[in-house]
MARLO-823068 format. One record per atom (N, C-alpha, C, O): residue number from 0; chain; atom name; x, y, z. Coordinates in nm, 2 decimals, decimal comma, padded with zeros to 4 digits. Atoms other than C-alpha are relative to their C-alpha. Layout:
REM residues N
+-----+----+----+--------+--------+--------+
:   i : ch : at :     px :     py :     pz :
+-----+----+----+--------+--------+--------+
: NUM :  A : CA :      X :      Y :      Z :
...
+-----+----+----+--------+--------+--------+
***
This chain:
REM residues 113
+-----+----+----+--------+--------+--------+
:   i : ch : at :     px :     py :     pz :
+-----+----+----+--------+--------+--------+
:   0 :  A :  N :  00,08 : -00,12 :  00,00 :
:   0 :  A : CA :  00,00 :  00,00 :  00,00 :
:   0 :  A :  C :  00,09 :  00,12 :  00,00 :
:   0 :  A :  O :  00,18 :  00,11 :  00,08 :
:   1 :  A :  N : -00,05 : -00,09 :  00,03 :
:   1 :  A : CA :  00,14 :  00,32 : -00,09 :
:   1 :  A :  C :  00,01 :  00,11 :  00,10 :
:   1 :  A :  O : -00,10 :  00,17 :  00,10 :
:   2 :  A :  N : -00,01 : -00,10 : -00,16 :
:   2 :  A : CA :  00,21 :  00,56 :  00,24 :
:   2 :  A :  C : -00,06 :  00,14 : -00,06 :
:   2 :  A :  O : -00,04 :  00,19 : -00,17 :
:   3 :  A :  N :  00,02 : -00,17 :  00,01 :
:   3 :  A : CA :  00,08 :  00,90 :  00,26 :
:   3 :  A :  C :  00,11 :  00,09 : -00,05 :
:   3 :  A :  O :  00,22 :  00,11 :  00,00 :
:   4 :  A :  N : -00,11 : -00,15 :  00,02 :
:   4 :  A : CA :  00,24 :  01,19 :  00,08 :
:   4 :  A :  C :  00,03 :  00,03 :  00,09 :
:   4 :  A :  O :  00,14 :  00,02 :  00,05 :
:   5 :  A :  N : -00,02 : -00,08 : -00,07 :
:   5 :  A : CA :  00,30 :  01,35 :  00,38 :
:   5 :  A :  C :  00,12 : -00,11 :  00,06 :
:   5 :  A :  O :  00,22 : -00,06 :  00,09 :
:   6 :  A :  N : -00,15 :  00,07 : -00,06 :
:   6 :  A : CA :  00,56 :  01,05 :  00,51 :
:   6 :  A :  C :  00,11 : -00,04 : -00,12 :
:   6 :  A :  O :  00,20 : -00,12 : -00,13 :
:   7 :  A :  N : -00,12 :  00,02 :  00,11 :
:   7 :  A : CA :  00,73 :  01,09 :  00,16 :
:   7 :  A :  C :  00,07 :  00,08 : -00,05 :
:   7 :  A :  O :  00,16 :  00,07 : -00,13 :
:   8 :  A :  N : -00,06 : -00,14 :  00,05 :
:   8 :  A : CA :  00,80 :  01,44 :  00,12 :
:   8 :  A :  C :  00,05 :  00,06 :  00,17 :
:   8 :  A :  O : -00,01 :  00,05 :  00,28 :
:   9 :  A :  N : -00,04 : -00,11 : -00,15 :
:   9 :  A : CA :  01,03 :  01,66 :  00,40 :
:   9 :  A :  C : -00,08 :  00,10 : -00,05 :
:   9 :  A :  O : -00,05 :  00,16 : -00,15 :
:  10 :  A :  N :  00,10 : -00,11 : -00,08 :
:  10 :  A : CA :  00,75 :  01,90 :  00,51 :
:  10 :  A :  C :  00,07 :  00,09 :  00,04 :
:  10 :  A :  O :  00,03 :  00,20 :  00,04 :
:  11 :  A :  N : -00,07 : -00,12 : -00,07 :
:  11 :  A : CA :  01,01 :  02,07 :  00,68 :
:  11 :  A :  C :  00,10 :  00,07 : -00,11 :
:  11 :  A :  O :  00,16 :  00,17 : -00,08 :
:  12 :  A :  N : -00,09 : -00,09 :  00,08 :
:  12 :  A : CA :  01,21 :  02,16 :  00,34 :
:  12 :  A :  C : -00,07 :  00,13 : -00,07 :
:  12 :  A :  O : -00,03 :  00,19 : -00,17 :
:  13 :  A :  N :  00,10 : -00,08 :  00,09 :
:  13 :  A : CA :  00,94 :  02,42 :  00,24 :
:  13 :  A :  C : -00,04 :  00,11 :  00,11 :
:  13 :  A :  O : -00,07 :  00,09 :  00,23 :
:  14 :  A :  N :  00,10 : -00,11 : -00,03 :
:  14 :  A : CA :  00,81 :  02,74 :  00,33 :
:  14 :  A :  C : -00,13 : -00,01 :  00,01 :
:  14 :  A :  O : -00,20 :  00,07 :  00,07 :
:  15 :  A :  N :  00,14 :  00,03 :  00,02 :
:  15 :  A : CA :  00,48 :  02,60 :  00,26 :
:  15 :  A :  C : -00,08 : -00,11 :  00,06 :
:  15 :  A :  O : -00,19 : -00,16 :  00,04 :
:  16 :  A :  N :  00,05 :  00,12 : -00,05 :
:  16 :  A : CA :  00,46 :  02,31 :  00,50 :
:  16 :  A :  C : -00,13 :  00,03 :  00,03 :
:  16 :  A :  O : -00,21 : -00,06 :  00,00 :
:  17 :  A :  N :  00,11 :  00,04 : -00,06 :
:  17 :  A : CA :  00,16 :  02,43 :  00,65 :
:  17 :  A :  C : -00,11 :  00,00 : -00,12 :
:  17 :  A :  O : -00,23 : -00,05 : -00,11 :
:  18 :  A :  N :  00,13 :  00,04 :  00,12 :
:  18 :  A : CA : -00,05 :  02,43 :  00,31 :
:  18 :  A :  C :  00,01 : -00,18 : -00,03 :
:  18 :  A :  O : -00,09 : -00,25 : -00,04 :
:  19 :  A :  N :  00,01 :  00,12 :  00,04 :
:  19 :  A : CA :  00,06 :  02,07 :  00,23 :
:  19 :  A :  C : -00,09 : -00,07 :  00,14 :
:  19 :  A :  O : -00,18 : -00,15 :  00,15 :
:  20 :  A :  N :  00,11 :  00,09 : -00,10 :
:  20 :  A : CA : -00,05 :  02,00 :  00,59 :
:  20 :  A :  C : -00,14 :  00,03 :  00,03 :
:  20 :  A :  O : -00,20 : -00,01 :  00,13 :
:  21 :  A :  N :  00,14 : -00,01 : -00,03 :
:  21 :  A : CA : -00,41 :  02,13 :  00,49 :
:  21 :  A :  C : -00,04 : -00,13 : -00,08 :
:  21 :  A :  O : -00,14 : -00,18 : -00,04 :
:  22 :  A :  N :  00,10 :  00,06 :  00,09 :
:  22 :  A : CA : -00,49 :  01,89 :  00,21 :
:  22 :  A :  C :  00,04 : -00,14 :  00,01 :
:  22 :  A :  O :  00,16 : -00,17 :  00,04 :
:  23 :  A :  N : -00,02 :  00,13 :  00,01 :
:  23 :  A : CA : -00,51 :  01,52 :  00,18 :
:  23 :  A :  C :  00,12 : -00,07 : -00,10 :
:  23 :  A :  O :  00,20 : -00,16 : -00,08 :
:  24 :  A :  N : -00,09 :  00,03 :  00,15 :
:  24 :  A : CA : -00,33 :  01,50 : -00,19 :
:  24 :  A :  C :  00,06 :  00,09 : -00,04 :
:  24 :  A :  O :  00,02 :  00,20 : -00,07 :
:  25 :  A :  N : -00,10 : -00,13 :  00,08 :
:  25 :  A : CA : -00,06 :  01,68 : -00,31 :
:  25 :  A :  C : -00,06 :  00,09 : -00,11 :
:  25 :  A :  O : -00,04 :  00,21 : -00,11 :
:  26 :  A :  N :  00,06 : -00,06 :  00,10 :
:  26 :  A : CA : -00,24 :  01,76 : -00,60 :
:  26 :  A :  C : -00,12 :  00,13 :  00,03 :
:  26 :  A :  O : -00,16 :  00,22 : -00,05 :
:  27 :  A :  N :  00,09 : -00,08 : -00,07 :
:  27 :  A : CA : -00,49 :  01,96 : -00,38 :
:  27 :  A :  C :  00,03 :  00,11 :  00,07 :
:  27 :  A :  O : -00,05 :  00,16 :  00,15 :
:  28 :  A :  N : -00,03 : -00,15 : -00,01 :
:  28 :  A : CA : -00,27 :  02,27 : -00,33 :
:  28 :  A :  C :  00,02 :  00,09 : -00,10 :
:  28 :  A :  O :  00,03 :  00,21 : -00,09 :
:  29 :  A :  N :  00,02 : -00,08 :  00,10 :
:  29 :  A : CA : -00,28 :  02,36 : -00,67 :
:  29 :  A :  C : -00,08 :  00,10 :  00,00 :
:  29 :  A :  O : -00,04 :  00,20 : -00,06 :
:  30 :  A :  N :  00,06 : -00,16 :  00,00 :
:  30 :  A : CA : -00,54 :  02,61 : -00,63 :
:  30 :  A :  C : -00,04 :  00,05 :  00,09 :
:  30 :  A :  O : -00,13 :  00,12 :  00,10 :
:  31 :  A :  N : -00,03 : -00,15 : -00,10 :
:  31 :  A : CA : -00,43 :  02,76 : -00,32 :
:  31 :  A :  C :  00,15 :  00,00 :  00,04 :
:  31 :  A :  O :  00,19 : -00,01 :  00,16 :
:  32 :  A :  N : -00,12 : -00,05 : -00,06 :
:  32 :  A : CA : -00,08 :  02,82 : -00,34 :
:  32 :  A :  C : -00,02 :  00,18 : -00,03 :
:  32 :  A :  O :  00,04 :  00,24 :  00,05 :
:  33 :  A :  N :  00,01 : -00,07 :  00,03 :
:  33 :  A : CA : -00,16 :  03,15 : -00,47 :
:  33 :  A :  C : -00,09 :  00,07 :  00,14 :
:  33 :  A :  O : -00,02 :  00,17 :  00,17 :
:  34 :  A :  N :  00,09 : -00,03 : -00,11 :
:  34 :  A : CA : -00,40 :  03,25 : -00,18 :
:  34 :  A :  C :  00,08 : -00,02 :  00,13 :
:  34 :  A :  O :  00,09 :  00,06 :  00,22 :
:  35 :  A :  N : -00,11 : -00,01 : -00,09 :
:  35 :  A : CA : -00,14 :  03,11 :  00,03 :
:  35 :  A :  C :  00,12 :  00,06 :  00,07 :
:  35 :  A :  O :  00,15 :  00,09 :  00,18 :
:  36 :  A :  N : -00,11 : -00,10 : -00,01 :
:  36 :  A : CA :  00,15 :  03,29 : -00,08 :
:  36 :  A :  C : -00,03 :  00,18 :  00,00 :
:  36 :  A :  O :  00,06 :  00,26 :  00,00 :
:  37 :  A :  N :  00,00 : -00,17 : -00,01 :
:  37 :  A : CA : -00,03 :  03,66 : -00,08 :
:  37 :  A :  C : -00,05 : -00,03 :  00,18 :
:  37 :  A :  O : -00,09 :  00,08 :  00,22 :
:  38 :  A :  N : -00,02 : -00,02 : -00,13 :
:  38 :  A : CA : -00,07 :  03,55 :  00,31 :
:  38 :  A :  C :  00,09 : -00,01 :  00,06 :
:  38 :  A :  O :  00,11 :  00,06 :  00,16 :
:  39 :  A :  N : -00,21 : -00,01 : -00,05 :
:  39 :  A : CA :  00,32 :  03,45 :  00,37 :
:  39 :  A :  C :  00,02 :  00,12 : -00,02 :
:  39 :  A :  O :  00,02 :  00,18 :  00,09 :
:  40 :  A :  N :  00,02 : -00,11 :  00,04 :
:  40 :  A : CA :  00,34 :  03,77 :  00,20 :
:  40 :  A :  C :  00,05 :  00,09 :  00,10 :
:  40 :  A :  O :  00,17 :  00,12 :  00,10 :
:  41 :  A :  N : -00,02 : -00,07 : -00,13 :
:  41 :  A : CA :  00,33 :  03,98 :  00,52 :
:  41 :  A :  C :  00,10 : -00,09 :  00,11 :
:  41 :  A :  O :  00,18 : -00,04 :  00,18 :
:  42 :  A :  N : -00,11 :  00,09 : -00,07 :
:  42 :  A : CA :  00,52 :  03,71 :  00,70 :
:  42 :  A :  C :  00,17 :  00,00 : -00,03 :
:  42 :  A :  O :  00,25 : -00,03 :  00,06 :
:  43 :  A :  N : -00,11 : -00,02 :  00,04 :
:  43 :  A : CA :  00,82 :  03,77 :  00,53 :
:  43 :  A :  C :  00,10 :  00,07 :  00,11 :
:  43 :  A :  O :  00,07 :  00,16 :  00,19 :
:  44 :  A :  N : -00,07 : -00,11 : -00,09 :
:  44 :  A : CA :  01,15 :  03,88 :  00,72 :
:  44 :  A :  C :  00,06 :  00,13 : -00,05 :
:  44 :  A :  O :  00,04 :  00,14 : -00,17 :
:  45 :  A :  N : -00,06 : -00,09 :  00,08 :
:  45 :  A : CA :  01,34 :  04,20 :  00,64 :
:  45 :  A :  C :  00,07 : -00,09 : -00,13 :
:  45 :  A :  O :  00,01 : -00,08 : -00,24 :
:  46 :  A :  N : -00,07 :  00,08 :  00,10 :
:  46 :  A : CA :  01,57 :  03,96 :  00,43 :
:  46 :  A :  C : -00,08 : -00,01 : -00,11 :
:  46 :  A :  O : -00,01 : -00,02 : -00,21 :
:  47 :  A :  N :  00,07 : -00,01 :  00,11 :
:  47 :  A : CA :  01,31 :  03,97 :  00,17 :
:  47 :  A :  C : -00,03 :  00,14 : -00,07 :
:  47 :  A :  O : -00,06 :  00,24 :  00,00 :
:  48 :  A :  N : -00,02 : -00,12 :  00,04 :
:  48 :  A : CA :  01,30 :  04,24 : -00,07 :
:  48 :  A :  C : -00,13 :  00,00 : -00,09 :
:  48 :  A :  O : -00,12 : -00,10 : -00,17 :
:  49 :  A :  N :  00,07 : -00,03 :  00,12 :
:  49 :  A : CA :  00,99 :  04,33 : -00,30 :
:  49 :  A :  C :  00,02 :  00,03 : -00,14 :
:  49 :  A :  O : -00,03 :  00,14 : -00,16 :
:  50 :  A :  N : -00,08 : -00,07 :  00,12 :
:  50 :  A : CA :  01,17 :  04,37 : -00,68 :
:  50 :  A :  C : -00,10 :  00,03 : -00,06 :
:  50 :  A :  O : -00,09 :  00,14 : -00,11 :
:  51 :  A :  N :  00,09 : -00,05 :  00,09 :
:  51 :  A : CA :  00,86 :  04,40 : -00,85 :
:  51 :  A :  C : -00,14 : -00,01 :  00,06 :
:  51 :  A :  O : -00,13 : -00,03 :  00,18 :
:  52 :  A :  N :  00,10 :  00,02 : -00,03 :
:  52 :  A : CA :  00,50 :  04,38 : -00,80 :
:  52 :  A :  C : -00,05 : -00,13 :  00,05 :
:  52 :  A :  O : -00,03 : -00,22 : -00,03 :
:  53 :  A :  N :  00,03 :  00,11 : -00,07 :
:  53 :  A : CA :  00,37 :  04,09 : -00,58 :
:  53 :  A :  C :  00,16 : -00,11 : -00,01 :
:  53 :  A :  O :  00,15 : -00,22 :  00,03 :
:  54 :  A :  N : -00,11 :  00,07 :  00,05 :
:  54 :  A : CA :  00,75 :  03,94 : -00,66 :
:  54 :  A :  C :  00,12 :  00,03 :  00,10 :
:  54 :  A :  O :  00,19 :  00,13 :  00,08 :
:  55 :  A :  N : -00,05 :  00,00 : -00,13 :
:  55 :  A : CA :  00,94 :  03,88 : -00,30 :
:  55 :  A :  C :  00,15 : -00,05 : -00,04 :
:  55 :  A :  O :  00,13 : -00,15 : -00,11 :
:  56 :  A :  N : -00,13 :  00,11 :  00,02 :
:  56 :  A : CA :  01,33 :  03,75 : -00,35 :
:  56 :  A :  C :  00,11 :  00,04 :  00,18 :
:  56 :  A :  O :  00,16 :  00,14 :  00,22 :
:  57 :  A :  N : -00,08 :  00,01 : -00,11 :
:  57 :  A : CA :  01,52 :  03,68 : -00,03 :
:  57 :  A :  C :  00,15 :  00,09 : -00,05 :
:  57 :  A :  O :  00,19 :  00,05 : -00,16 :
:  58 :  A :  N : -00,14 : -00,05 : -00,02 :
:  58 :  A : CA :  01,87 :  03,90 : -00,02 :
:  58 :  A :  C :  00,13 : -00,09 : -00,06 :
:  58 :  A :  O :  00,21 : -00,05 : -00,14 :
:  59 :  A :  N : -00,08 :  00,14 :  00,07 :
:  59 :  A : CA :  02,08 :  03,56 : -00,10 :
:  59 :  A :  C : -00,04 : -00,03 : -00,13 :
:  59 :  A :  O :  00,03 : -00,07 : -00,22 :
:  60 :  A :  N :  00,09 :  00,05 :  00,14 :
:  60 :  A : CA :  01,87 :  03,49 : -00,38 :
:  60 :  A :  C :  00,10 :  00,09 : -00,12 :
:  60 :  A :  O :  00,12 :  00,21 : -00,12 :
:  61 :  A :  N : -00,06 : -00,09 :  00,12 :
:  61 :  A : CA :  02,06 :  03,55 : -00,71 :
:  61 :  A :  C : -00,10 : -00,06 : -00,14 :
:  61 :  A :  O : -00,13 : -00,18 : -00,15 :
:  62 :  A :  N :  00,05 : -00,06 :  00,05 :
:  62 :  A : CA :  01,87 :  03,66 : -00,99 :
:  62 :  A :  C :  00,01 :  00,03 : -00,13 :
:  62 :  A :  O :  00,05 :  00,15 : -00,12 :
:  63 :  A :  N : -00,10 : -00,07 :  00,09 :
:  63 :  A : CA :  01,98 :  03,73 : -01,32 :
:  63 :  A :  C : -00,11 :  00,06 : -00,13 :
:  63 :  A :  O : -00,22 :  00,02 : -00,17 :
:  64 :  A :  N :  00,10 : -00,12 :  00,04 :
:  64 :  A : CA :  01,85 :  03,99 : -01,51 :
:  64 :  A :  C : -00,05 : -00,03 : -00,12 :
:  64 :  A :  O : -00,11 :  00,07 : -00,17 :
:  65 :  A :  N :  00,08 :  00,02 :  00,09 :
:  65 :  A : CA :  01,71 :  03,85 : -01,78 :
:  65 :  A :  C : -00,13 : -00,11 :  00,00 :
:  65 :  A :  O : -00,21 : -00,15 : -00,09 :
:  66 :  A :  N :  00,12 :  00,09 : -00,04 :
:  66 :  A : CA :  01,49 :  03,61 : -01,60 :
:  66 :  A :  C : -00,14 :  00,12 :  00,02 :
:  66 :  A :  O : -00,14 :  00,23 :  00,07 :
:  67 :  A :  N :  00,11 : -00,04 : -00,02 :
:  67 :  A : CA :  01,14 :  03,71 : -01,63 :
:  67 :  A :  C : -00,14 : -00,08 :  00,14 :
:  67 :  A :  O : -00,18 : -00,19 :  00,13 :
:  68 :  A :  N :  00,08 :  00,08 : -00,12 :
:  68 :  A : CA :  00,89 :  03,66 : -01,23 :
:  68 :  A :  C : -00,06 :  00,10 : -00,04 :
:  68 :  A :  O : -00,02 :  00,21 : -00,08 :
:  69 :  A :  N :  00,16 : -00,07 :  00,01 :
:  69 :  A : CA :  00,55 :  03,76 : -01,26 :
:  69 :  A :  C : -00,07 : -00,03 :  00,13 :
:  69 :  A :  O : -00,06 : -00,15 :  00,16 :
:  70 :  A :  N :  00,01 :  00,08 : -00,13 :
:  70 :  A : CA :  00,41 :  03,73 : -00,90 :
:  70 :  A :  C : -00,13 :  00,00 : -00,04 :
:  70 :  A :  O : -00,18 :  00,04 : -00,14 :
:  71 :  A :  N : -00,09 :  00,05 : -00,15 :
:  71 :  A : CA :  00,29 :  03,62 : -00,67 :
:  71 :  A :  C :  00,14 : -00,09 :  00,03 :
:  71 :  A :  O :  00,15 : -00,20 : -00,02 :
:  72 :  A :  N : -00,09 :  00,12 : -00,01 :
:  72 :  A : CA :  00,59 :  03,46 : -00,58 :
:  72 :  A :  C :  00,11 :  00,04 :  00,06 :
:  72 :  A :  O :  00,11 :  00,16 :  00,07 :
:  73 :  A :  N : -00,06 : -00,02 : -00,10 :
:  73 :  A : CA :  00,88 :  03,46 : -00,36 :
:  73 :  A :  C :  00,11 : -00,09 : -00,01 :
:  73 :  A :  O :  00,08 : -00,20 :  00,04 :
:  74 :  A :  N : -00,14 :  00,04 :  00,02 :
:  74 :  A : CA :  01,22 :  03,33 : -00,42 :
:  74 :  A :  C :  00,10 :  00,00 :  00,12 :
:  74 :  A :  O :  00,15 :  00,11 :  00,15 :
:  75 :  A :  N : -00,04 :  00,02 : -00,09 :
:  75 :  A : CA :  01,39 :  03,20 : -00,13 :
:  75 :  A :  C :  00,17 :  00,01 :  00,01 :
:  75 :  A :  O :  00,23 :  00,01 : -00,09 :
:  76 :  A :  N : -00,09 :  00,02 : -00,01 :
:  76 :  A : CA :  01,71 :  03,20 :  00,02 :
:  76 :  A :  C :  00,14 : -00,08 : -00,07 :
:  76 :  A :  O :  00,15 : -00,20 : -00,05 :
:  77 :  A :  N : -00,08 :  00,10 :  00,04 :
:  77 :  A : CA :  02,02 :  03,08 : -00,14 :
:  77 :  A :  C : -00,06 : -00,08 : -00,17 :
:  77 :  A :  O : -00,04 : -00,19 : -00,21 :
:  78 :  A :  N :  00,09 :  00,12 :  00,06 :
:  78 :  A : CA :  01,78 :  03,01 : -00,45 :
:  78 :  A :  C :  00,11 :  00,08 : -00,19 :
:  78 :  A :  O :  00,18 :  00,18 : -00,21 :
:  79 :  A :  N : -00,03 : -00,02 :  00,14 :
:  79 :  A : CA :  01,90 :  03,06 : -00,82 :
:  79 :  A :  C : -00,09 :  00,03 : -00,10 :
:  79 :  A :  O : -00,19 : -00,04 : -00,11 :
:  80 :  A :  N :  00,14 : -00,01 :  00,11 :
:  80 :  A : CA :  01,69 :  03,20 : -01,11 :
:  80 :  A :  C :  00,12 :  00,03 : -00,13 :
:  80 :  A :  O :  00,19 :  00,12 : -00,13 :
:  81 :  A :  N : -00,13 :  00,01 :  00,09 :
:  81 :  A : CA :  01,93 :  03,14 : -01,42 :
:  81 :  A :  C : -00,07 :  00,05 : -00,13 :
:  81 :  A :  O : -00,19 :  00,03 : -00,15 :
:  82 :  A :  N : -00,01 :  00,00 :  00,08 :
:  82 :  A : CA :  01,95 :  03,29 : -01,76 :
:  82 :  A :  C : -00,16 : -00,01 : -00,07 :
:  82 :  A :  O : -00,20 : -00,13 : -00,08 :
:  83 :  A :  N :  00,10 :  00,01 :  00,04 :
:  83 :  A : CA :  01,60 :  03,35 : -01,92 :
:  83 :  A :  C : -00,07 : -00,13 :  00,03 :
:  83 :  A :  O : -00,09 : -00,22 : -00,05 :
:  84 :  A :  N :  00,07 :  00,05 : -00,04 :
:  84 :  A : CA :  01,41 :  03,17 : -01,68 :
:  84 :  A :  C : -00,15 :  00,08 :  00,04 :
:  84 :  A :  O : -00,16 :  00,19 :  00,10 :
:  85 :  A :  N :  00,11 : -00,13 : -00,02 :
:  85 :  A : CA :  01,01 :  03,27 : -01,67 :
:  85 :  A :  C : -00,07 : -00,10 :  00,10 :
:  85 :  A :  O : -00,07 : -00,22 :  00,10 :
:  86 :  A :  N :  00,08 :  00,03 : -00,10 :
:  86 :  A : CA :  00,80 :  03,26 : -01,37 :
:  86 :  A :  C : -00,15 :  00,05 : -00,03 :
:  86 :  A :  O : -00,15 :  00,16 : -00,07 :
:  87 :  A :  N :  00,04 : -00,05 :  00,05 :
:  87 :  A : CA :  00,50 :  03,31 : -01,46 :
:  87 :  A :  C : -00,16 :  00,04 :  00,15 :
:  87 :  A :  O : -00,28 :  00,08 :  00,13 :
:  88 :  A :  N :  00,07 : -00,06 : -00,09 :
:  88 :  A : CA :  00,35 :  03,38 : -01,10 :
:  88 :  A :  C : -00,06 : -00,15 :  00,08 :
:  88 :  A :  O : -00,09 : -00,25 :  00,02 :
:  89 :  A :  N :  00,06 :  00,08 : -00,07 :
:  89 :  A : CA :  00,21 :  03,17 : -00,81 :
:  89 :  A :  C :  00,11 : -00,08 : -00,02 :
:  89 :  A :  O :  00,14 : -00,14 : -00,12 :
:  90 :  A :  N : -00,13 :  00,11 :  00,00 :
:  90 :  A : CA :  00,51 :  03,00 : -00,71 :
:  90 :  A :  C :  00,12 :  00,03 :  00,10 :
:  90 :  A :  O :  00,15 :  00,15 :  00,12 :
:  91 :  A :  N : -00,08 : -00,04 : -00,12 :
:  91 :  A : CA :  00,76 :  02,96 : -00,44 :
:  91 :  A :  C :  00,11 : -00,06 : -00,04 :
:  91 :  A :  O :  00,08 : -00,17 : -00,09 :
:  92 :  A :  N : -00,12 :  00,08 :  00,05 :
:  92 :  A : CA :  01,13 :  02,84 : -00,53 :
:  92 :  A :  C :  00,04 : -00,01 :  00,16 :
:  92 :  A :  O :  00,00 :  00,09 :  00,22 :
:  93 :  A :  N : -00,05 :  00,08 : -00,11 :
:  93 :  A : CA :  01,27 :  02,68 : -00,21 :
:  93 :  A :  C :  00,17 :  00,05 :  00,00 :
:  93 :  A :  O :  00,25 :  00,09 : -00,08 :
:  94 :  A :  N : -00,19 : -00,07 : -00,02 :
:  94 :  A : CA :  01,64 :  02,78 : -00,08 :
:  94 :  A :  C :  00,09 : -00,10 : -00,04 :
:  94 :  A :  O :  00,10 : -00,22 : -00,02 :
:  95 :  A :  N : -00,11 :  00,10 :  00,09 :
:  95 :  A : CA :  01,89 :  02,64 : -00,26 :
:  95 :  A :  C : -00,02 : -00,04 : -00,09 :
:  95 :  A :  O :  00,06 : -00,11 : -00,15 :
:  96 :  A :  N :  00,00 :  00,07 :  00,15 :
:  96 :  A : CA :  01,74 :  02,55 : -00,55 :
:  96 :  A :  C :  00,03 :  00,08 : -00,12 :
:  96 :  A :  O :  00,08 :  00,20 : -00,13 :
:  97 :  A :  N : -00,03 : -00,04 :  00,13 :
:  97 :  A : CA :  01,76 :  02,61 : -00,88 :
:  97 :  A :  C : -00,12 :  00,02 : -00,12 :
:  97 :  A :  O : -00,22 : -00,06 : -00,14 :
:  98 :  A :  N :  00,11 :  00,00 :  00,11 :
:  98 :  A : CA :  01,55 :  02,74 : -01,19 :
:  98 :  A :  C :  00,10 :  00,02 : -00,13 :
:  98 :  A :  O :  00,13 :  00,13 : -00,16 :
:  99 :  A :  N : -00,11 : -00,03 :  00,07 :
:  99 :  A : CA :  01,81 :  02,68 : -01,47 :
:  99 :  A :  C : -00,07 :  00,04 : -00,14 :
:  99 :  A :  O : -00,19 :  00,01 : -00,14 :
: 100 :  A :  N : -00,02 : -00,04 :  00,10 :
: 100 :  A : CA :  01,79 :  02,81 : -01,81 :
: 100 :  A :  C : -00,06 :  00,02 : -00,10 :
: 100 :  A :  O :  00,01 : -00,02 : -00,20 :
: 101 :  A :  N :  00,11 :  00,02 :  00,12 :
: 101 :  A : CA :  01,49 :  02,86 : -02,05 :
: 101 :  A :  C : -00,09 : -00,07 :  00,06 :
: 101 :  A :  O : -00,14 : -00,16 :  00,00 :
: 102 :  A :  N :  00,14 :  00,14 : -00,08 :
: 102 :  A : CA :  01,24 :  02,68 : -01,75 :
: 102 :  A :  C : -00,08 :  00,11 :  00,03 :
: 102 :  A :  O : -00,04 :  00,21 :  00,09 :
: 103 :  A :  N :  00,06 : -00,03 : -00,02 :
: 103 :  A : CA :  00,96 :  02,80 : -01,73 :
: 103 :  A :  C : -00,09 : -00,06 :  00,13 :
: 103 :  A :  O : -00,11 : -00,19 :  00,14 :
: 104 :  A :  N :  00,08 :  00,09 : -00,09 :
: 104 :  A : CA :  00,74 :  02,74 : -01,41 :
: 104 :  A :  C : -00,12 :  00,09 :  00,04 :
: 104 :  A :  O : -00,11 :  00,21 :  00,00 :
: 105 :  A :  N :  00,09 : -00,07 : -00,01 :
: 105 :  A : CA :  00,40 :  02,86 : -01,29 :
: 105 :  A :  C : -00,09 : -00,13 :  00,10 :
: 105 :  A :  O : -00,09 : -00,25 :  00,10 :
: 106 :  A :  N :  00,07 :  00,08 : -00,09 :
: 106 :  A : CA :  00,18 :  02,78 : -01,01 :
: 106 :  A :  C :  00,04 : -00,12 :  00,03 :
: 106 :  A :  O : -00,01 : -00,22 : -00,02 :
: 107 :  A :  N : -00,05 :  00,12 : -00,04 :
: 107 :  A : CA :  00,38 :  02,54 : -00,82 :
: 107 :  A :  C :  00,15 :  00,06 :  00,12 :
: 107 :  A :  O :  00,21 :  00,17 :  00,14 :
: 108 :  A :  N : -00,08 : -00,03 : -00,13 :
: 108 :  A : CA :  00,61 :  02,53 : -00,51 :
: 108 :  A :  C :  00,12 : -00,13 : -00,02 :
: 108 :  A :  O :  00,10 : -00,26 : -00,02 :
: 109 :  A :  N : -00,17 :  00,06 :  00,03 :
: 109 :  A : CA :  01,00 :  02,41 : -00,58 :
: 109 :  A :  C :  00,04 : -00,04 :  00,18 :
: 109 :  A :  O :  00,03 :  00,08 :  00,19 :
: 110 :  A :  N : -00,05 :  00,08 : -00,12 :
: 110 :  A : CA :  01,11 :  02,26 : -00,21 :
: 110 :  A :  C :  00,11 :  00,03 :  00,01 :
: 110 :  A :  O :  00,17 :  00,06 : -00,10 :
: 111 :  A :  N : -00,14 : -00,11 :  00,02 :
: 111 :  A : CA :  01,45 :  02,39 : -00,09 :
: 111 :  A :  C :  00,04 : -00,12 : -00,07 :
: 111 :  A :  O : -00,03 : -00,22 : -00,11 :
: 112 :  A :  N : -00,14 :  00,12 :  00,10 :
: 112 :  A : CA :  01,78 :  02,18 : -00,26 :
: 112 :  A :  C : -00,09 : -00,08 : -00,09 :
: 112 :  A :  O : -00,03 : -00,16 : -00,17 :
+-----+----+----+--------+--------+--------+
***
């Protein structure tokens, strides 16, 4: 029998544990990460900077200027946004990860590393 998502994913690698711990199925935060992340939003510490409209990037977070983020969304710690990568809003990149090179992502939450 197949275990609960919740004893297959670290919970604690995310910004977002407490939405995965509202829903039964992973698939069932899909249409409220966005609702979620304009309430992190104010949660934010100084270390988070507003660059553009609804579009949060932690201080560590590198960035490169030809990546296109459309928020909501909020770029974590330590996180990477490489070389014409587009965000295209509702979405949380996790610390330490990576968004490499011509990826496109939208509505979805990256987990740190």
């Amino acid at each position: 029998m197949l275990k609960n998502y919740k004893e297959l994913l670290n919970l604690d690698a995310t910004i977002a544990k407490e939405l995965f711990e509202s829903v039964n199925h992973p698939w069932e935060v899909l249409p409220l990460i966005k609702e979620f992340i304009l309430k992190l939003i104010p949660t934010l510490s100084e270390e988070y900077e507003e660059v553009s409209d609804g579009v949060y990037v932690h201080k560590d977070a590198k960035v490169t200027p030809s990546a296109c983020i459309n928020g909501p969304a909020i770029i974590c710690k330590g996180a990477e946004i490489r070389h014409c990568a587009y965000i295209r809003g509702s979405v949380i990149i996790g610390e330490n990860s990576v968004i490499g090179n011509s990826t496109e992502v939208k509505n979805a939450v990256i987990f740190n590393n």
